[in-house]
C-alpha positions as CSV (number, residue, x, y, z in Angstrom):
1,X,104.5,135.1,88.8
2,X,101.4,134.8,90.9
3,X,98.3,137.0,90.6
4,X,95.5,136.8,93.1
5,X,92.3,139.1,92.1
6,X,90.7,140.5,94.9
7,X,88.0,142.4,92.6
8,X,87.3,144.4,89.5
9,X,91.0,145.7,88.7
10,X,92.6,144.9,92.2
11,X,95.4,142.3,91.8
12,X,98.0,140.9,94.2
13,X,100.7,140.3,91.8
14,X,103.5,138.6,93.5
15,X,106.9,138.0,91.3
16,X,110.4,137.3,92.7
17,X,109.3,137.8,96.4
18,X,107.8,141.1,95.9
19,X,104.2,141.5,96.4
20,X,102.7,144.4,94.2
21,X,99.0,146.0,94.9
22,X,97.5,147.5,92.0
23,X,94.4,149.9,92.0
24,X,93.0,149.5,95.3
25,X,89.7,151.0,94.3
26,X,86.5,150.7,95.4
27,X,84.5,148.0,93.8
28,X,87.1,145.5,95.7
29,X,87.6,145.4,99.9
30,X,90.2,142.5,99.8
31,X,92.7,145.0,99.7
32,X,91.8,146.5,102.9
33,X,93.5,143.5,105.1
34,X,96.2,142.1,102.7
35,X,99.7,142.4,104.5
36,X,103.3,142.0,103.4
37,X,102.6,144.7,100.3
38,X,105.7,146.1,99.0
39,X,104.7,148.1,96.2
40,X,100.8,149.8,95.7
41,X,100.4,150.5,91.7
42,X,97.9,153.0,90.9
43,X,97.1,153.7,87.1
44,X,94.3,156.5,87.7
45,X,91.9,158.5,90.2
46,X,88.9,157.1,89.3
47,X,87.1,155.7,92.4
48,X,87.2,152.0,91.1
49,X,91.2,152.4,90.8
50,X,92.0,155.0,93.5
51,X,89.6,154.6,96.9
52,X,91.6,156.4,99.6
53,X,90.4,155.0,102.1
54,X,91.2,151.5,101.0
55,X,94.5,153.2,100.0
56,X,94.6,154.5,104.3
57,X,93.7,150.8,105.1
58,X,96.9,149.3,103.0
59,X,99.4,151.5,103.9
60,X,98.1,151.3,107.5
61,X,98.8,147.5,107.3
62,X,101.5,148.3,105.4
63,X,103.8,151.3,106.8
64,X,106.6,150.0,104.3
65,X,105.0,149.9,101.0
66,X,106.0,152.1,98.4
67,X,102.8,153.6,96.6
68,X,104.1,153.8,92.8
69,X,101.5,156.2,90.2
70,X,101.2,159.4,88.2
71,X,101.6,163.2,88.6
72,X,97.5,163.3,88.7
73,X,96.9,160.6,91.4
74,X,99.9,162.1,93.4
75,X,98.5,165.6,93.7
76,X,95.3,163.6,95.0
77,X,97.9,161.6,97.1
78,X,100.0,164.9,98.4
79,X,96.2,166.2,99.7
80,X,96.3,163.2,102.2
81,X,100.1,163.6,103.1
82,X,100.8,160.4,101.4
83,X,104.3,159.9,99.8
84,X,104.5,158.3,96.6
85,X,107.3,157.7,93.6
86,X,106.1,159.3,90.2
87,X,106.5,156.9,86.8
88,X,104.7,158.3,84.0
89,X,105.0,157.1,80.3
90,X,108.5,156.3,79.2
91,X,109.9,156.3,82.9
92,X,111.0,153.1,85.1
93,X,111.4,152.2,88.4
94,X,113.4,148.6,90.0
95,X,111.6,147.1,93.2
96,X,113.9,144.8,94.7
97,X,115.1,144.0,90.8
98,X,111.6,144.0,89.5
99,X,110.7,146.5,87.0
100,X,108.0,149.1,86.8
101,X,108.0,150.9,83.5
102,X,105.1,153.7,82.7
103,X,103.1,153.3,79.6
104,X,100.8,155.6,78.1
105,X,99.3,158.8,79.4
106,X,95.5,158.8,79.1
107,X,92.6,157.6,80.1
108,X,90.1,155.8,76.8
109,X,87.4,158.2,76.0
110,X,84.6,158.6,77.2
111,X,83.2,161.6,75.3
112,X,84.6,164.6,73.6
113,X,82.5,167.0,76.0
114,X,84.4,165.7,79.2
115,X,88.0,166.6,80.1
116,X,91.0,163.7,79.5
117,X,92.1,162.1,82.8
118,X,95.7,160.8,83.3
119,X,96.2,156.6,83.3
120,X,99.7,155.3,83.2
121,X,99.7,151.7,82.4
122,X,102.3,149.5,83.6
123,X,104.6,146.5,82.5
124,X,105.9,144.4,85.6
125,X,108.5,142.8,85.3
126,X,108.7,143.1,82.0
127,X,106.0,140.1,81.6
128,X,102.1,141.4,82.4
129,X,100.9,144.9,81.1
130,X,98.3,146.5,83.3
131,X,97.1,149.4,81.3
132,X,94.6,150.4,83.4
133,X,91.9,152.3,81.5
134,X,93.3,152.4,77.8
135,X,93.8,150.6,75.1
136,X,97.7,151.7,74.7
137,X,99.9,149.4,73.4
138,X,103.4,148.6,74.4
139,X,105.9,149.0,72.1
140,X,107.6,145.8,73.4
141,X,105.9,142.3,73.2
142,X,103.2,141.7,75.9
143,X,103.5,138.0,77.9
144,X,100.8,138.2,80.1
145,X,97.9,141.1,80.2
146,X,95.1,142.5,82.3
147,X,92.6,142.8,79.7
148,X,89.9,145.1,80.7
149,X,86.2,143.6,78.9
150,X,84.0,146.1,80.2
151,X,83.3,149.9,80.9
152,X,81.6,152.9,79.4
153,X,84.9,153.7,77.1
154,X,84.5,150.6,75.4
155,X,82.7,147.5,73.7
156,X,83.2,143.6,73.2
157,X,85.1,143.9,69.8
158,X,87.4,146.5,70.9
159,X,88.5,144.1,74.1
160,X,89.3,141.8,71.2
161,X,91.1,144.1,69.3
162,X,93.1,145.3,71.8
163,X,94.4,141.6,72.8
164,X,95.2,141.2,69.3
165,X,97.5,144.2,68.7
166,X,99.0,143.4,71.9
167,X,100.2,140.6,70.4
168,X,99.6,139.1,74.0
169,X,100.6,135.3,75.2
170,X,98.0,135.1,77.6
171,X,95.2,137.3,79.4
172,X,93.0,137.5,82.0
173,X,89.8,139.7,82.2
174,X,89.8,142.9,84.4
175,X,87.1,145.9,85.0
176,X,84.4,143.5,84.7
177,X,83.2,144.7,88.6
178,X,81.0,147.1,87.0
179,X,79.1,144.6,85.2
180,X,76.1,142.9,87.5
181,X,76.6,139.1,85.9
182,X,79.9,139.6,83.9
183,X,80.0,135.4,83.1
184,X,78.5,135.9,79.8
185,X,80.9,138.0,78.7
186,X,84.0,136.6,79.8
187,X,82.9,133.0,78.6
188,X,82.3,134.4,75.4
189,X,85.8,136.6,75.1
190,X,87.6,133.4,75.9
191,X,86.0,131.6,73.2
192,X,86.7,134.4,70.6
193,X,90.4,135.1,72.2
194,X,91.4,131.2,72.1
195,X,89.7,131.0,68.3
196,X,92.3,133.9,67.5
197,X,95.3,132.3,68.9
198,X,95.6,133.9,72.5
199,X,95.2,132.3,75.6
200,X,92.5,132.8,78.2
201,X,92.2,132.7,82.1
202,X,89.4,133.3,83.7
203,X,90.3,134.8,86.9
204,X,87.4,135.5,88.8
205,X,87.2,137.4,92.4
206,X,89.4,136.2,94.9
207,X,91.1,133.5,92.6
208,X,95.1,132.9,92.2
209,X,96.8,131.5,89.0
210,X,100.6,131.2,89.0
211,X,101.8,132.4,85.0
């Protein structure tokens, strides 16, 4: 498996000859010319997941690809006239033999006074976990995950935590587009990760690392 980040929570995930987009959103633009994309992954419709115009852009250079989310992002999608395949928690979907199977159904918190928004993580592959916004945890052992380190629903010691529980191989940050110099951070989850056993990758904007 090869993942290029093109920004934030934009990967290029490429694994067994299919090339996989997930959350085109808008703190990333490398999405906007990638080609060859078989399969866009959408977790949620918050702008930094879901832009639709980068969404427009990818499926313009990309007629073929399949966009793969939730029943929330697809009524967004429907709005546009764009198809898309529905795998919410529980469900899976094979891609050319690779796997796609929903996990979880909302977004972390934010505060009690705002209304819940759908995220569906997803296992690929049945190796790297992208939850998305939440903190869910598989119910079957996590090899590689996207481990968001930042955002408004969480702190530094719940990042940890969540690694931990996942019982995760390896990681690699993710969400850390919101932060203006995120290197302090990451630097110092890698130390506290690898202290605790788990492996760390720092896979910064518009950097590849084969797992």
């Amino acid at each position: 498996m090869r993942i290029t980040k093109f920004g934030h929570c934009c990967l290029l995930v490429e694994v067994d000859g299919l090339r996989i987009l997930t959350d085109p959103g808008n703190l990333s633009d490398g999405q906007n010319v990638a080609t060859n994309i078989d399969v866009i992954l959408i977790t949620h419709e918050h702008a930094d997941h879901f832009h639709t115009e980068s969404v427009q852009a990818v499926l313009k250079n990309n007629p073929n690809a399949v966009v793969v989310t939730n029943t929330a992002v697809g009524k967004l999608l429907e709005k546009f006239g764009i198809g898309f395949e529905c795998v919410e928690h529980g469900q899976v979907t094979e891609k050319k033999g690779v796997s796609f199977e929903g996990c979880g159904a909302e977004h972390a918190a934010f505060h009690t006074s705002l209304p819940s928004v759908q995220n569906t993580g997803y296992m690929i592959a049945g190796r790297l976990f992208f939850p998305g916004d939440a903190l869910t945890v598989p119910e079957k052992p996590v090899e590689i995950l996207a481990l968001p380190v930042a955002g408004p629903w969480m702190k530094f010691s719940e990042a940890v935590d969540y690694a931990v529980a996942t019982k995760a191989k390896i990681c690699f940050p993710i969400h850390e587009g919101i932060m203006k110099s995120p290197g302090f951070i990451i630097q110092r989850m890698g130390t506290v990760l690898e202290s605790l056993g788990i492996a760390f990758k720092a896979l910064g904007e518009g950097e590849a690392m084969e797992f």
